[in-house]
N, C-alpha and C positions, 0 to 999 in steps of 0.2 A: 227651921233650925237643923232637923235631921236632916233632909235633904243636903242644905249647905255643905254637912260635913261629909255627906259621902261624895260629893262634889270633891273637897279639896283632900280626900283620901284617895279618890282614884287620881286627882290630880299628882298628886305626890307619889305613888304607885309607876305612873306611867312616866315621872322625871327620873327616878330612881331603876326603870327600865331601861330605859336612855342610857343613862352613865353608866351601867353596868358592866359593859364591854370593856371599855377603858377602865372601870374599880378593878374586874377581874386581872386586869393585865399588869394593870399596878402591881396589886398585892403579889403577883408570881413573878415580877420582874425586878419589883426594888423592895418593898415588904420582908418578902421572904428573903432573899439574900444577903439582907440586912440582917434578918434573927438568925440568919444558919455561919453567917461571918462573926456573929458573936459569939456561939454556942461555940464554931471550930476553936474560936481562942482562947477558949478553956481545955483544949486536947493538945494531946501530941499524936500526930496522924504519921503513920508508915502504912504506906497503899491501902489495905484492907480495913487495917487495925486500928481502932481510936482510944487512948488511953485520958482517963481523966486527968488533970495537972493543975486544974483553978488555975490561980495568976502566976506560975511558974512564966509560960511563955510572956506575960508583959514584967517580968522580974528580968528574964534575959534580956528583952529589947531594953531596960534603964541601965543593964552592966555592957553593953555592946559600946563602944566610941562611935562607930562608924553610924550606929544608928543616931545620935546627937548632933555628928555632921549631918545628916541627913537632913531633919529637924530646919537646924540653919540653911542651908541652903533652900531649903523651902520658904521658910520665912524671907530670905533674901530675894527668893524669884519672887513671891507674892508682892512683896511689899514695889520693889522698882519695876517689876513688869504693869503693875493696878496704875501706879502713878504714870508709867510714861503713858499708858492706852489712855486714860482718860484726861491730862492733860493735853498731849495731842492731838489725840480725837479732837476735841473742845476747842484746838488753836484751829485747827483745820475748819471745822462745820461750822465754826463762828465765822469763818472768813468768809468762806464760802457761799453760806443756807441760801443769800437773798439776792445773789448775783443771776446772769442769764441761765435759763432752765438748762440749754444744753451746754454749759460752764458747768456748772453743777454737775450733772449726769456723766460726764469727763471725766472727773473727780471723784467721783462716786467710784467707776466702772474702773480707775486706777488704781485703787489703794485697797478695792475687793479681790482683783484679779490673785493674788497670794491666797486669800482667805478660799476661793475655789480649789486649788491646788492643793494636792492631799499632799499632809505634812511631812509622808515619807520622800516625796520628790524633792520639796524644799529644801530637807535636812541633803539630801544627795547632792544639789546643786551648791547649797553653802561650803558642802565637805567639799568638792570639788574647787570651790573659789579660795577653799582655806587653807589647802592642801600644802605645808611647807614643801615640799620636793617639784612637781609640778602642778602647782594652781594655780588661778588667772592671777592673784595679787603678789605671789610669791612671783611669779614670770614678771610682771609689771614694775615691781621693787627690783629684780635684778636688770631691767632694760635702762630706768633711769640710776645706776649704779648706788642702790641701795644697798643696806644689809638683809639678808632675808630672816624673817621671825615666826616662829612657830606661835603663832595664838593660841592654839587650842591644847596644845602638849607644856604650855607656862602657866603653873598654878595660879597666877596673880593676874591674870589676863581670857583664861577659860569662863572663869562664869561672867563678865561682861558682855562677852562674845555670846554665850548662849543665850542671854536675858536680851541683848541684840534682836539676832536671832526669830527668836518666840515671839517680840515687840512686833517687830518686822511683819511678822507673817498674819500675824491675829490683829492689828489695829483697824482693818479697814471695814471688819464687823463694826468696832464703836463710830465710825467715822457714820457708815449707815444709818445707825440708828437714832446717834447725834441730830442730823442731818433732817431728818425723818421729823423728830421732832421736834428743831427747831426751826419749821416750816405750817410747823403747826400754830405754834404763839401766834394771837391777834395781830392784825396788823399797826390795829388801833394804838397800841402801847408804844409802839417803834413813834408813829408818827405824831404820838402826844408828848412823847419826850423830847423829838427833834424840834417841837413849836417849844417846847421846855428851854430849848437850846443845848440838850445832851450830847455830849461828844457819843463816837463810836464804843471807845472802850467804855464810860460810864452806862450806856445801853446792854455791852455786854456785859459786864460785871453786876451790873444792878437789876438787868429784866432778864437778860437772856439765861445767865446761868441759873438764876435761881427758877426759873420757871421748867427747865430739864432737868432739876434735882431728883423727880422720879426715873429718869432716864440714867443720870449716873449711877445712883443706886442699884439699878438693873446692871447696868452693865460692870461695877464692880463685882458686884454678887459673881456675874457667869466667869468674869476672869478671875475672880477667887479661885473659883468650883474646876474652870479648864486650869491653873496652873498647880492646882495642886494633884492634879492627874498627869502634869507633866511627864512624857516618857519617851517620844519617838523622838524630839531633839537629843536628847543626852544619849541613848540608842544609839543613836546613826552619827552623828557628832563626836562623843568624847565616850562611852562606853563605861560614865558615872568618874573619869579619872582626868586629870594624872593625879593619882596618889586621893582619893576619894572626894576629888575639890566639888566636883559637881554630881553627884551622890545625891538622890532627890526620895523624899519618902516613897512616890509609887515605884521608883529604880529599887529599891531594897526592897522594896515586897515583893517586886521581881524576880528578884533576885534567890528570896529566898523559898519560895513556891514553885520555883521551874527550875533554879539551878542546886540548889541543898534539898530541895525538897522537904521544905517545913514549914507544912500547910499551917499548924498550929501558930507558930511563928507571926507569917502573912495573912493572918486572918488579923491577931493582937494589931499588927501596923494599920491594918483597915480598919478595926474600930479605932482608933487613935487618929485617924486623917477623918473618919467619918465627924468625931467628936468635935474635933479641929473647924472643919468646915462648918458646924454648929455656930461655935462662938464667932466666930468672923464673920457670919452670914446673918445669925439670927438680928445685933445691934440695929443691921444696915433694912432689917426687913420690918421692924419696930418703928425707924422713925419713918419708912415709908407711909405704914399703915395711919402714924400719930397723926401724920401730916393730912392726909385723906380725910 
């Protein structure tokens, strides 16, 4: 019996050597930055000097407007950027998964090639296509004697265009992993429903989607987590305006750590988007586990 346990002491010894590497890097890379982002939101910081203030700075960010827009528009990009990535994904890998290998792999290596592309060029190339004065659509609207339209300087047409945009660039990660996955499912199921006499769509509504529920799960989680770090589109696109339409929580925290310099400030918006990301995440990672 002694023996045994130093048996499964050194074993656990030498698992917990193992992970060590990565604990360490953990705790110094999200751990810490996590308890030194909450401590900062209790200060008011001028370069050197940290002054205590408790929740003075989360009292400012609930009397600010622009922080509320901010809020909204976040909530607006999460909510229509989550649906369109995982409902298109889904029209696509469903059409797709069981068609010819190198059909598939076509498809694949199409709808990824954006997602390779670092999102500062994206945002360059759209600003360029979007450009009222000379851009390829604005040239194209006055060839076929259009009117020409500013998208992205028309309150009521900017944040479509960004959620665009964003959709645009990042769906061909879900379309992958979609794909991936539902290449996985037996085949047996497909071909006991087809002797079933199951249409296509009742196969995919009834086996296939439910069987990559861990797959959307995941991949709502990451486009939660990437859109609410939203920054280089609105950046390089619209610069959070005209008039604060597309104003995004990490754009004000931005904002206010590099441009007003109130570290205390954008620390308070980072626990509050950390928090955020909580409640939207923890639900979707619960009924993962239920399900398991």
């Amino acid at each position: 019996m002694k023996l045994l346990r130093n048996q499964t002491w050194k074993e656990n010894v030498t698992g917990y050597l193992f992970i060590m590497p990565q604990l360490v890097l953990f705790l110094i890379f999200i751990v810490y930055p996590i308890i030194e982002g909450i401590r900062l939101s209790l200060y008011k910081v001028q370069y050197q000097q940290e002054t205590f203030v408790g929740f003075q700075n989360y009292s400012t960010l609930f009397h600010d407007p622009v922080f509320f827009k901010s809020i909204v528009n976040t909530i607006i990009f999460v909510v229509f950027i989550v649906i369109l990535t995982v409902g298109f994904a889904l029209f696509v890998s469903s059409a797709v998964f069981d068609k010819n290998a190198k059909y598939v792999s076509f498809i694949r290596g199409s709808y990824y090639i954006p997602v390779m592309v670092s999102m500062v060029v994206m945002s360059m190339v759209w600003g360029f296509l979007l450009n009222p004065a000379n851009g390829l659509i604005s040239y194209a609207a006055r060839e076929m004697n259009l009117s020409t339209f500013n998208l992205l300087g028309n309150k009521n047409t900017v944040l479509p265009v960004v959620i665009f945009v964003t959709f645009a660039t990042n769906v061909g990660q879900a379309i992958i992993l979609y794909i991936a996955s539902m290449i996985g499912v037996p085949k047996d199921l497909f071909e006991a429903a087809e002797v079933d006499g199951a249409s296509r769509v009742q196969v995919i509504f009834q086996i296939l989607i439910p069987l990559v529920k861990p797959t959307t799960i995941y991949i709502t989680i990451i486009n939660i987590i990437a859109v609410l770090k939203i920054f280089v589109v609105i950046q390089m696109l619209t610069g959070g305006g005209p008039n604060n339409a597309t104003v995004t929580m990490m754009y004000y925290l931005y904002n206010n750590a590099f441009k007003y310099n109130q570290l205390g400030v954008a620390s308070a918006v980072g626990v509050i988007m950390f928090i955020i990301t909580l409640l939207l995440s923890v639900p979707q990672l619960r009924a993962m586990f239920k399900e398991r």
